[in-house]
ZAMARGU-4260 file (C-alpha; in steps of 0.2 Angstrom, whole numbers, plus 5000, padded with zeros to 4 digits):
<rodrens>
0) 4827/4742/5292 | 4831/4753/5276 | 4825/4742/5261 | 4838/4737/5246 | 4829/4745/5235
5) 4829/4762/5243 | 4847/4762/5247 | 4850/4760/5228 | 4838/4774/5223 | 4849/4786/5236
10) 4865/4781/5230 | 4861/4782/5211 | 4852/4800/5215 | 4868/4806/5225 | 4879/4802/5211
15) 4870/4810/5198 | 4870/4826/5210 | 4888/4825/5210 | 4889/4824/5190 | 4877/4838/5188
20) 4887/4850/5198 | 4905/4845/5192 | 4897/4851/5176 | 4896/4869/5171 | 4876/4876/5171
25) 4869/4882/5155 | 4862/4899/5154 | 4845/4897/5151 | 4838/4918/5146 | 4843/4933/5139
30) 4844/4941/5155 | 4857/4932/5165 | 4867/4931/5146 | 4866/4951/5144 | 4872/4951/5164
35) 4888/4944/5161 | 4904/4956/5161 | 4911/4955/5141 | 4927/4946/5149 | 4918/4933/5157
40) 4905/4930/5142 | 4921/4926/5131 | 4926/4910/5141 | 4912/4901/5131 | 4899/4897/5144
45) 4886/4885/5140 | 4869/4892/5135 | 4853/4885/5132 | 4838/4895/5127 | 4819/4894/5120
50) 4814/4910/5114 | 4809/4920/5100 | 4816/4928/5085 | 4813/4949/5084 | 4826/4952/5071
55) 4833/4943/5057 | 4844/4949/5041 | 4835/4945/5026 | 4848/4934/5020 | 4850/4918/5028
60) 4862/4912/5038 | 4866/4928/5046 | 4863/4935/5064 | 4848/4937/5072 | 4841/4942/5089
65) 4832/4931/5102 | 4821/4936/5116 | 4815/4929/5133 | 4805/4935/5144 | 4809/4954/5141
70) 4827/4955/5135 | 4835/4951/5119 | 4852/4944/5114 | 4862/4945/5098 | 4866/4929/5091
75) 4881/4930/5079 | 4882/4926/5061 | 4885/4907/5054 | 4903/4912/5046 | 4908/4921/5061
80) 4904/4908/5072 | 4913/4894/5062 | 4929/4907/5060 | 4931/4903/5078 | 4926/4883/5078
85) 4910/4886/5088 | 4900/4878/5075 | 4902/4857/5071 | 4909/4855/5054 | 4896/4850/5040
90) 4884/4861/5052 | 4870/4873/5042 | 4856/4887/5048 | 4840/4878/5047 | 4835/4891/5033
95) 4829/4909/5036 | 4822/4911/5055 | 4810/4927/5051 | 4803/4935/5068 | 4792/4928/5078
100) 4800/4910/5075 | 4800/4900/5092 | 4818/4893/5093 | 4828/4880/5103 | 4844/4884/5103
105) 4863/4879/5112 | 4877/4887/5113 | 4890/4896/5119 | 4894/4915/5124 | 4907/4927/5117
110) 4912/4945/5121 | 4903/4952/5105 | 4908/4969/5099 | 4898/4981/5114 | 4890/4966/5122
115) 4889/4947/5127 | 4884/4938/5111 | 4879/4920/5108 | 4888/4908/5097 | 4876/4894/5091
120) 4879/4875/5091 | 4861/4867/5085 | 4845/4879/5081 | 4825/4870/5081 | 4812/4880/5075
125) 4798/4873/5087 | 4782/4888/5084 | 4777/4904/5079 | 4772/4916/5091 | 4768/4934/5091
130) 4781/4947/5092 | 4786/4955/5111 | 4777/4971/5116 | 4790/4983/5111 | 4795/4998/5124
135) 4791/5017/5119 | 4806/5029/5120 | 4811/5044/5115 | 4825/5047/5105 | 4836/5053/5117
140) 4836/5038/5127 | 4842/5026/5115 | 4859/5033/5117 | 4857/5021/5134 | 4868/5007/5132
145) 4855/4995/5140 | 4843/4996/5125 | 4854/4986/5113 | 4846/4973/5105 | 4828/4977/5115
150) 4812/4981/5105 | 4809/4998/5106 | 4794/5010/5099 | 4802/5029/5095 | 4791/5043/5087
155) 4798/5059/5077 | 4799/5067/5058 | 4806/5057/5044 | 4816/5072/5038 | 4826/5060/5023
160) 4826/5043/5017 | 4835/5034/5003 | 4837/5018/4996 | 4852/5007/4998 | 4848/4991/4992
165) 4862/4981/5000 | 4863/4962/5010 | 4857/4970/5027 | 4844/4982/5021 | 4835/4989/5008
170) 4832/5006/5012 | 4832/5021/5028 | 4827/5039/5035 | 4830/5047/5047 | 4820/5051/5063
175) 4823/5066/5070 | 4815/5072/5086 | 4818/5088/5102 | 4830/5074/5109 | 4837/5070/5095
180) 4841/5057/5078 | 4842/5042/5073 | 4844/5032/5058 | 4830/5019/5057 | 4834/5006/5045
185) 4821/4996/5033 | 4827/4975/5032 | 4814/4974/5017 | 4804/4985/5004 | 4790/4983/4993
190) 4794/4988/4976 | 4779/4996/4975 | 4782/5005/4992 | 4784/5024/4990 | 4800/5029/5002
195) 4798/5046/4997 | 4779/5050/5003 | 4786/5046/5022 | 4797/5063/5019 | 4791/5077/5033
200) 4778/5063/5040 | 4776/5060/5063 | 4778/5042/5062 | 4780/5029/5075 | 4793/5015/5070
205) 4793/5001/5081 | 4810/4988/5080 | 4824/4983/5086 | 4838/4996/5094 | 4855/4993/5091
210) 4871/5004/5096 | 4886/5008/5084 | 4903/5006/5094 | 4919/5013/5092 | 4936/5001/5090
215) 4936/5003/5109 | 4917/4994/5112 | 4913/5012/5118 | 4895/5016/5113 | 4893/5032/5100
220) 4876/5032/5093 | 4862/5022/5089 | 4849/5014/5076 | 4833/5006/5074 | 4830/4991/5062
225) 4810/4989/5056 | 4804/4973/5046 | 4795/4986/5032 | 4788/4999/5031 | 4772/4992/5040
230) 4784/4992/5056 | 4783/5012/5052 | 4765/5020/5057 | 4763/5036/5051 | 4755/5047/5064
235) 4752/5063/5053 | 4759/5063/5034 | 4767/5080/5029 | 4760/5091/5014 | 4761/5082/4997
240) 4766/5102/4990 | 4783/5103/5000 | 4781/5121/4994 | 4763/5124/5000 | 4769/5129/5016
245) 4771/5147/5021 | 4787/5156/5015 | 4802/5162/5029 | 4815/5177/5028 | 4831/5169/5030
250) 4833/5176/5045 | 4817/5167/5052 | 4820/5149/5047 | 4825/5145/5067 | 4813/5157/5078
255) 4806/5157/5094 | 4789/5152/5098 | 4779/5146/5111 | 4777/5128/5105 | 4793/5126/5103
260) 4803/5126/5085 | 4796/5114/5071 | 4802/5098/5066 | 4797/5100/5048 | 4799/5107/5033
265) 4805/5127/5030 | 4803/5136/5015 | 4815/5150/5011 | 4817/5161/4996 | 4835/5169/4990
270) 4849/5171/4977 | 4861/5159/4974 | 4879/5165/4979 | 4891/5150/4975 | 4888/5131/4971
275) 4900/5120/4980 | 4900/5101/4972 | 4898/5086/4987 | 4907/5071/4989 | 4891/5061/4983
280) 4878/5064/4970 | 4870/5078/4981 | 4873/5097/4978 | 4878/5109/4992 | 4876/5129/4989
285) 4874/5145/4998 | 4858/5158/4997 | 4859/5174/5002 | 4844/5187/5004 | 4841/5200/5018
290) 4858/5203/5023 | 4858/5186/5030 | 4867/5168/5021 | 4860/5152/5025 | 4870/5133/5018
295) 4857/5122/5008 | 4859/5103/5006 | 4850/5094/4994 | 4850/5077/4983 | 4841/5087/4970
300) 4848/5087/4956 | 4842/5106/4947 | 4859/5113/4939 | 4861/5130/4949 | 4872/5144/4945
305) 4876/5159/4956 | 4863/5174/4953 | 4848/5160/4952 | 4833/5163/4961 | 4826/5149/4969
310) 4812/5144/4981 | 4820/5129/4996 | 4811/5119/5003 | 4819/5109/5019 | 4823/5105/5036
315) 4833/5115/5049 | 4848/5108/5057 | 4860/5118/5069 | 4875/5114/5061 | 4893/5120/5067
320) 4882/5133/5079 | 4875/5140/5062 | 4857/5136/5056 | 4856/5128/5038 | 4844/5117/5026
325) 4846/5100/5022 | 4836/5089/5013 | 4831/5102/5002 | 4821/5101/4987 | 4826/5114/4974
330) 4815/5124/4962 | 4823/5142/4953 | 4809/5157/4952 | 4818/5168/4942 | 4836/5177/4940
335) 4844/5192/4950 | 4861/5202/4951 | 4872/5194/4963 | 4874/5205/4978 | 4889/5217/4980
340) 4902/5207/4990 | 4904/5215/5008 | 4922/5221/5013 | 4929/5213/5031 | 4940/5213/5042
345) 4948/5205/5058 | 4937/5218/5068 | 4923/5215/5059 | 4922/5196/5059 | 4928/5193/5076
350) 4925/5210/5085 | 4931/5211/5104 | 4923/5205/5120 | 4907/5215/5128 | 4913/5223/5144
355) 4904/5212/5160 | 4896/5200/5146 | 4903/5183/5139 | 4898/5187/5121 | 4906/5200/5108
360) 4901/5213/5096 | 4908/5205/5082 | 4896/5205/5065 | 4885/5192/5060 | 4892/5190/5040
365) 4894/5168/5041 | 4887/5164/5022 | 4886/5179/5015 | 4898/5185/5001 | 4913/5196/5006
370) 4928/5201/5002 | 4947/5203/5008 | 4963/5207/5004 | 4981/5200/5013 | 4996/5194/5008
375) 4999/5176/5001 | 5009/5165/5014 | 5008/5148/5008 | 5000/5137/4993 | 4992/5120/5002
380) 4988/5107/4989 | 4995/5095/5003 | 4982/5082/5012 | 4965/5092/5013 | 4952/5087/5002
385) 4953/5103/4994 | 4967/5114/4987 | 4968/5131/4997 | 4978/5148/4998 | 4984/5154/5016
390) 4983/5173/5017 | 4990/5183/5031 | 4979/5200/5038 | 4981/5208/5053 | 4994/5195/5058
395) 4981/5182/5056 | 4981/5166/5044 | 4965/5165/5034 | 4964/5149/5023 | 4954/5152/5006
400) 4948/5132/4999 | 4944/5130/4983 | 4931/5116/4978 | 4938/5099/4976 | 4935/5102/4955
405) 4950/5113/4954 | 4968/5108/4949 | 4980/5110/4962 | 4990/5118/4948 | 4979/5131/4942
410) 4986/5139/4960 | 5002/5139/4956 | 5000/5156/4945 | 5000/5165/4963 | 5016/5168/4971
415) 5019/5168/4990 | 5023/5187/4995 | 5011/5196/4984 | 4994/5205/4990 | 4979/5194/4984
420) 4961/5201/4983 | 4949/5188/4988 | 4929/5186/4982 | 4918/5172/4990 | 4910/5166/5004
425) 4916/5170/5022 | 4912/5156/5035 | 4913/5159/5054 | 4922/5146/5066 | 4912/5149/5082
430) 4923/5142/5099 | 4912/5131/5109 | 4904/5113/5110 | 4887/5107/5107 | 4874/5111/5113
435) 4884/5125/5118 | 4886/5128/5138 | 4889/5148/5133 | 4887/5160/5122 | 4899/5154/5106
440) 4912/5168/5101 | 4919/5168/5084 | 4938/5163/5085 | 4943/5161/5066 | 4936/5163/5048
445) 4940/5156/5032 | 4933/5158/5014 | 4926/5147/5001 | 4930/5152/4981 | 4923/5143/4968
450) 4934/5146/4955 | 4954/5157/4955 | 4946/5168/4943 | 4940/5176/4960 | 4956/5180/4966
455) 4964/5197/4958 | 4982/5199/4962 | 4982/5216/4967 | 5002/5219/4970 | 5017/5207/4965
460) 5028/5197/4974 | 5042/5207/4979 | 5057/5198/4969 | 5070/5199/4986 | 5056/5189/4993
465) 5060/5180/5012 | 5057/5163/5002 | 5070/5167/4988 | 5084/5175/5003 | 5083/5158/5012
470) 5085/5148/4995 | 5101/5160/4992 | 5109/5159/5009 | 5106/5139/5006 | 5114/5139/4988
475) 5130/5147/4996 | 5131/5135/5010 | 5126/5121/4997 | 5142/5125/4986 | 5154/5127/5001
480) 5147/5112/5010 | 5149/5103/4991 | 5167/5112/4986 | 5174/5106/5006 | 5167/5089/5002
485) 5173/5088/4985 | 5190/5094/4993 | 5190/5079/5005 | 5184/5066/4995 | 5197/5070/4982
490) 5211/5069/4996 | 5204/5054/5001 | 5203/5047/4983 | 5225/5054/4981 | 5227/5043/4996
495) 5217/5027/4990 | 5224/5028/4974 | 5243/5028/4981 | 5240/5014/4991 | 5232/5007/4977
500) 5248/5010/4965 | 5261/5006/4978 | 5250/4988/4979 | 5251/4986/4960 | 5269/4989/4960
505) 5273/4976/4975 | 5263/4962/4967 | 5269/4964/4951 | 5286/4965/4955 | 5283/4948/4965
510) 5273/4942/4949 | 5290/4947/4937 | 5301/4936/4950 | 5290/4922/4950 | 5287/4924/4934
515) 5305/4923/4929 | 5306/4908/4941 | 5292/4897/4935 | 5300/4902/4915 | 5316/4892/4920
520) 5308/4882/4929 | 5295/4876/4916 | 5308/4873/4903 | 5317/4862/4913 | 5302/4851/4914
525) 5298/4854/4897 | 5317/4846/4893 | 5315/4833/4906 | 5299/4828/4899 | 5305/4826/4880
530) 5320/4817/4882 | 5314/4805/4894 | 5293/4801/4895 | 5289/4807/4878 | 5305/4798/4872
535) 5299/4781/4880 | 5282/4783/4876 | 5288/4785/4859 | 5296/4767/4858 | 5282/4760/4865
540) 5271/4761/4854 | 5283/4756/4841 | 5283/4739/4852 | 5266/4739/4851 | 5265/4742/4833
545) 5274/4730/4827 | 5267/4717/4840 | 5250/4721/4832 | 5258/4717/4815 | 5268/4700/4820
550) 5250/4694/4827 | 5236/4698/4815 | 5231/4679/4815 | 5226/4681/4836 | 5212/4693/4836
555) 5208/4694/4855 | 5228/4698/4856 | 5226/4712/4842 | 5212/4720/4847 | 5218/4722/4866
560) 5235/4727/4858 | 5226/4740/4846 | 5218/4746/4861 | 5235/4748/4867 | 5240/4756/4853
565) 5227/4769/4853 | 5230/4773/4871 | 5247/4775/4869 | 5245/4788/4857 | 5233/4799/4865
570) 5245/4797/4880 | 5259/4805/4869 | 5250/4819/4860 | 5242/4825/4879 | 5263/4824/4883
575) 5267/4834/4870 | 5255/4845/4871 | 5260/4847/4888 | 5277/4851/4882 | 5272/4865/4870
580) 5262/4872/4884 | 5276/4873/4895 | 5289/4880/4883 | 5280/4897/4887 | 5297/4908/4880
585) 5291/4906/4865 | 5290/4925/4861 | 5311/4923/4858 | 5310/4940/4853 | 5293/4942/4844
590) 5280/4955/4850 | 5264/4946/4859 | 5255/4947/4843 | 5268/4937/4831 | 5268/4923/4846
595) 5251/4922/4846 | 5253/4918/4830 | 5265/4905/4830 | 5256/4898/4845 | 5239/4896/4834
600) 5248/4890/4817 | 5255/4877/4829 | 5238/4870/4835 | 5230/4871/4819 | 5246/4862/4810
605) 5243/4846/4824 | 5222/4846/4821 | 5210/4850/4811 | 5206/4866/4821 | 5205/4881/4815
610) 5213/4895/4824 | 5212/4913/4819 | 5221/4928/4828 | 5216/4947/4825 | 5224/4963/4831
615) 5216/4982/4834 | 5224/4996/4840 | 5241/5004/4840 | 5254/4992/4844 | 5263/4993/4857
620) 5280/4985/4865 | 5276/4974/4881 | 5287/4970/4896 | 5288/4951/4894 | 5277/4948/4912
625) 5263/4953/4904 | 5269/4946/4886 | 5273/4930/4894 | 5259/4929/4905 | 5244/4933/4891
630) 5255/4923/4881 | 5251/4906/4894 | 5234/4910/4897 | 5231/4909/4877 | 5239/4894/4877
635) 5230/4888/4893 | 5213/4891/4888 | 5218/4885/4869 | 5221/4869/4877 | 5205/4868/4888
640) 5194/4871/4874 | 5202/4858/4863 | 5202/4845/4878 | 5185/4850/4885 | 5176/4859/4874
645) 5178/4850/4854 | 5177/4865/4844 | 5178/4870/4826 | 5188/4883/4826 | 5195/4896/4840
650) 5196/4914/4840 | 5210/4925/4848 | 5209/4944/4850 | 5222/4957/4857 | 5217/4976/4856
655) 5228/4989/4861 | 5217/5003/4870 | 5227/5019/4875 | 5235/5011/4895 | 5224/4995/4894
660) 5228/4981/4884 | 5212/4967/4879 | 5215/4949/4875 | 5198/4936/4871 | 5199/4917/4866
665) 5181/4913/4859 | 5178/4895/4854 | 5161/4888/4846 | 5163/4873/4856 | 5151/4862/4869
670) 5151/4878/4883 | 5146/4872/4900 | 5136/4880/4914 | 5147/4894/4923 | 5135/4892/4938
675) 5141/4874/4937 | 5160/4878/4935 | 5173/4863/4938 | 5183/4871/4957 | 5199/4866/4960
680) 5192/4856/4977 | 5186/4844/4961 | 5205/4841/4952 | 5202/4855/4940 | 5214/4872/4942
685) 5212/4879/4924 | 5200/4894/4928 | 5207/4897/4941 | 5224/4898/4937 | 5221/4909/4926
690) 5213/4919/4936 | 5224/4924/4949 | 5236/4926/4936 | 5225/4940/4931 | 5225/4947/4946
695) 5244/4945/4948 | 5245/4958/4935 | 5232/4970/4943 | 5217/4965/4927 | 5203/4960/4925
700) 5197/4940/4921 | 5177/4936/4913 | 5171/4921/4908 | 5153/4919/4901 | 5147/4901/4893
705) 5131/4892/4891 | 5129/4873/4886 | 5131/4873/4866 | 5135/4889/4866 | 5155/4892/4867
710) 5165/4899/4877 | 5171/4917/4878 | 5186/4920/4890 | 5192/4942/4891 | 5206/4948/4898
715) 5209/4968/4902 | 5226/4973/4911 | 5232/4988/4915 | 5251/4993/4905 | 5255/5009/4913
720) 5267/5005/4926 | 5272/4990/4919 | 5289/4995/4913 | 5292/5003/4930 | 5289/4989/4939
725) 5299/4977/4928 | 5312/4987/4930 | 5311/4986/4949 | 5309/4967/4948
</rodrens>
């Protein structure tokens, strides 16, 4: 029989089994990490790690690299990882991690940049423990994907180095072996380290191997990150005199031999044939000596001028198919006459193909100082770095660039069409890949100038020139295309501006009928209003007055009936205001001005207002629809300002402008808001009122106010066809 305990024990273990696998299982090494597809590595799997640090940034909290067992990881930086909520909030590094740390970490993966990466949750430094063996390579296999991240040991000669004393290093040279170059990077440097005394040195840098990737993850190159310079062990140092070595014709800098071609410095003597200023604080220039041109590079900073003779000391690099200098160091020897630039041509340069052979006979003159003549096609101060001339010889373009110091408009003295004499140096485009898989053939050439002194106009631009025929033919068809368009618009413009008289006429004849209408109409009213409200309202207040008078003993009585009193007589002067409004035929006879007038002398006699009316302009006799009309919308906005606004005084002006006719009311008084204006959804029909009856009469209606401010009402209306239309009406 199965004891109680045991059965417990089984139960509880089977549980736990069934937990364990419903669960994901961490990754526990770099190996099964760096094994993931990226696609898979960025659904966060769980990781967990013991390991130990090869590469750290020397600022903290930033990425490192971890290794087990023989393969490394990248382990993204802090601020990237929180960016994506990886890291619990509040969360730090545990201060630097400099290699050969022995960390506990947990985490998750991601897809990295080029390949699985780890996002950090918790890192515990447990040890210390010696760096990995690193794995000897050469150069030429680093561009194997599989060594990201991995220590490596590469040997080759430092041909340049430079400080850069940024966050992620401090300083780097470059490495260059048979199979190739690489940039080895230095995390830390001793200020009393001397970078320069590794130039032209066989050193053997041991570190960790990263790849640069394109925005596609696709791999394109490689570099090495060392510790310092005590992760660089110098195999054989170069010679301390970079100009004790034996001197090279130019045309031996890149020879054969039996060992093979050297990896170190050349020295080469020859004349300075042009200076061409870099992009950076280096100087570029050509030598020439022998028949033969060679480009030098160089962060020496010896002012050179064409004719100098100078002594170069550097390394050889196959650049554009070509052989040149780089990392030169510069020291002049003495002066000579430039030499006398060579003539070419098409033939010369590119030369035809060898019958039964894949190469041509074309001349080797790529750096040397030549000459050309062709006609000027185009000036291309566009998009290019530099400005340049294209010339056309033997039906083929040749571009002539000037350095990047020159002025685009210093070019502008040469003219398309005319014959140019060129003096620089010629450089060769060769038509192949590299390394090349055949014999390169020269497909083009160009020419470098310093200056546009050295270009001679040797024959003007023919006035009649193709340029100046095509501007012609397109000023012709510009002033047609412009006369038939003029043409139409100006038909149009007769059309739009008949239909926009004959509109004019309609609604001003409608605007004289109802006009004549509302006149009458509004008299009646006027009549109807003084003999019976105004009359009652009238005797009213007598009642009241004398009620006031009979009971001056009851003061709660006499004050309500003052009340009374004062009400009542408000009420009357609105009604009679009212009626003086509506008696609008006041011009009986009187031009607009003299009714203005009368209309101000009025309001000033029944307040303390004061109204003044000016004239400009020649006088003229109005139709009474626009009389009459201007004539109410004076009185209208008279009234407003005295109701609304209280002002001191009001302003009416009426100028006479040739077939146009102004009239402004400008009062000093309270101003309101215009963005804020009363609409007549809100009871309130003044403004516009006398708008529309503005644009009854085919003018133009303004208002501008502003709180304490005033208020300034224009009016413009056309008077042209006014007599016309009345007639009609």
């Amino acid at each position: 029989m199965i004891p109680h305990s045991f059965k417990l024990w089984l139960v509880l273990t089977l549980a736990a089994a069934c937990c364990v696998s419903a669960q994901e299982v961490p990754l526990l090494d770099c190996a099964a990490i760096r094994s993931l597809p990226r696609d898979v590595a960025a659904q966060r799997l769980p990781v967990q790690i013991r390991g130990v640090v090869t590469f750290s940034y020397p600022k903290e909290n930033t990425a490192f690299v971890v290794q087990t067992g023989g393969e490394g990881t990248y382990v993204e930086r802090g601020e990237f990882a929180r960016a994506k909520g990886l890291i619990p909030s509040g969360w730090s590094w545990p201060g630097s991690l400099p290699p050969g740390s022995v960390i506990e970490m947990d985490g998750v993966t991601g897809a990295g940049d080029y390949a699985p990466v780890v996002y950090p949750r918790h890192i515990r430094i447990v040890d210390k423990a010696p760096l990995p063996e690193a794995t000897p390579l050469p150069i030429s296999e680093l561009l194997d994907g599989k060594w990201d991240c991995q220590r490596v040991r590469v040997r080759g000669v430092v041909q340049f180095t430079e400080e850069t004393p940024t966050e992620s290093q401090r300083a780097w040279c470059e490495l260059v072996s048979h199979g190739g170059r690489v940039r080895v990077l230095i995390n830390r440097l001793d200020s009393s380290a001397d970078l320069a005394r590794l130039s032209d040195a066989e050193v053997e840098a041991t570190g960790v191997m990263f790849v640069n990737w394109n925005s596609r993850g696709e791999l394109v190159g490689a570099r090495v990150n060392v510790e310092n310079l005590d992760d660089i062990h110098v195999i054989d140092h170069g010679p301390e005199d970079p100009f004790s070595v034996p001197a090279l014709k130019l045309s031996e800098i890149q020879p054969f031999s039996r060992e093979g071609s050297t990896l170190h410095r050349r020295r080469c003597t020859g004349t300075v044939t042009l200076v061409w200023p870099g992009p950076g604080p280096g100087l570029s220039f050509f030598i020439q000596d022998g028949g033969r041109g060679v480009f030098v590079e160089t962060n020496d900073r010896t002012p050179l001028t064409p004719g100098d003779r100078v002594d170069v000391a550097g390394f050889v690099q196959m650049k554009e198919h070509f052989g040149m200098i780089h990392s030169a160091v510069v020291r002049k020897v003495g002066t000579a006459t430039l030499p006398a630039p060579i003539p070419v041509d098409r033939r010369l340069v590119l030369g035809r193909s060898v019958e039964g052979r894949s190469v041509t006979d074309a001349t080797d003159v790529d750096g040397l100082l030549a000459t050309m003549e062709g006609r000027l096609e185009k000036i291309d101060t566009g998009d290019k770095e530099t400005p340049r001339l294209l010339l056309s010889s033997e039906n083929r373009l040749v571009a002539v660039s000037f350095s990047r110091t020159t002025p685009p408009d210093v070019l502008t003295r040469f003219e398309p069409g005319s014959i140019l004499r060129v003096v620089g140096i010629i450089r060769v485009d060769l038509a192949s890949s590299w390394p090349a898989l055949e014999h390169p053939r020269p497909v083009n050439f160009n020419f470098l100038i310093p200056t546009p002194a050295d270009v001679t106009v040797i024959e003007a631009a023919p006035w009649w020139t193709a340029q100046r025929l095509w501007l012609l033919l397109g000023g012709i068809v510009a002033v047609l295309a412009i006369t038939l368009g003029w043409n139409w618009l100006l038909r149009r413009k007769v059309e739009q501006r008949s239909v926009q008289l004959a509109d004019e006429m309609r609604a001003r004849r409608e605007a004289a009928v109802e006009f004549e209408a509302t006149l009458r109409e509004r008299q009646r009213l006027a009549a109807d209003l003084h003999d019976t409200l105004e009359q009652g309202l009238t005797g009213i207040a007598f009642r009241v007055e004398t009620m006031v008078v009979q009971h001056t003993k009851a003061q709660d009585n006499s004050e309500n009936l003052e009340r009374v009193r004062h009400l009542l007589s408000g009420v009357r002067e609105d009604v009679r205001r009212s009626v003086w409004n509506l008696r609008a035929d006041a011009l009986e006879g009187h031009t607009l001005a003299e009714a203005l007038q009368a209309s101000a002398d009025r309001l000033s006699g029944q307040s303390n207002l004061i109204v003044a009316v000016e004239t400009d302009g020649t006088s003229q006799d109005l139709p009474d629809l626009i009389a009459g009309n201007l004539l109410l919308l004076a009185q209208e906005a008279m009234t407003n300002a005295l109701k609304h606004g209280e002002p001191r005084s009001i302003f009416l002006r009426l100028v006479f402008a040739g077939d146009t006719l102004r009239l402004t009311v400008e009062d000093d008084g309270r101003g309101f808001d215009t963005a804020q204006m009363a609409t007549p959804r809100e009871g309130h029909f003044g403004i516009q009122g006398m708008r529309e009856r503005v644009k009854r009469l085919g003018g133009i209606f303004e208002v501008s106010s502003a709180p304490g401010k005033g208020t300034r009402i224009s009016v413009t209306v056309p008077i042209e066809i006014a007599d016309s239309v009345v007639a009609d009406a």
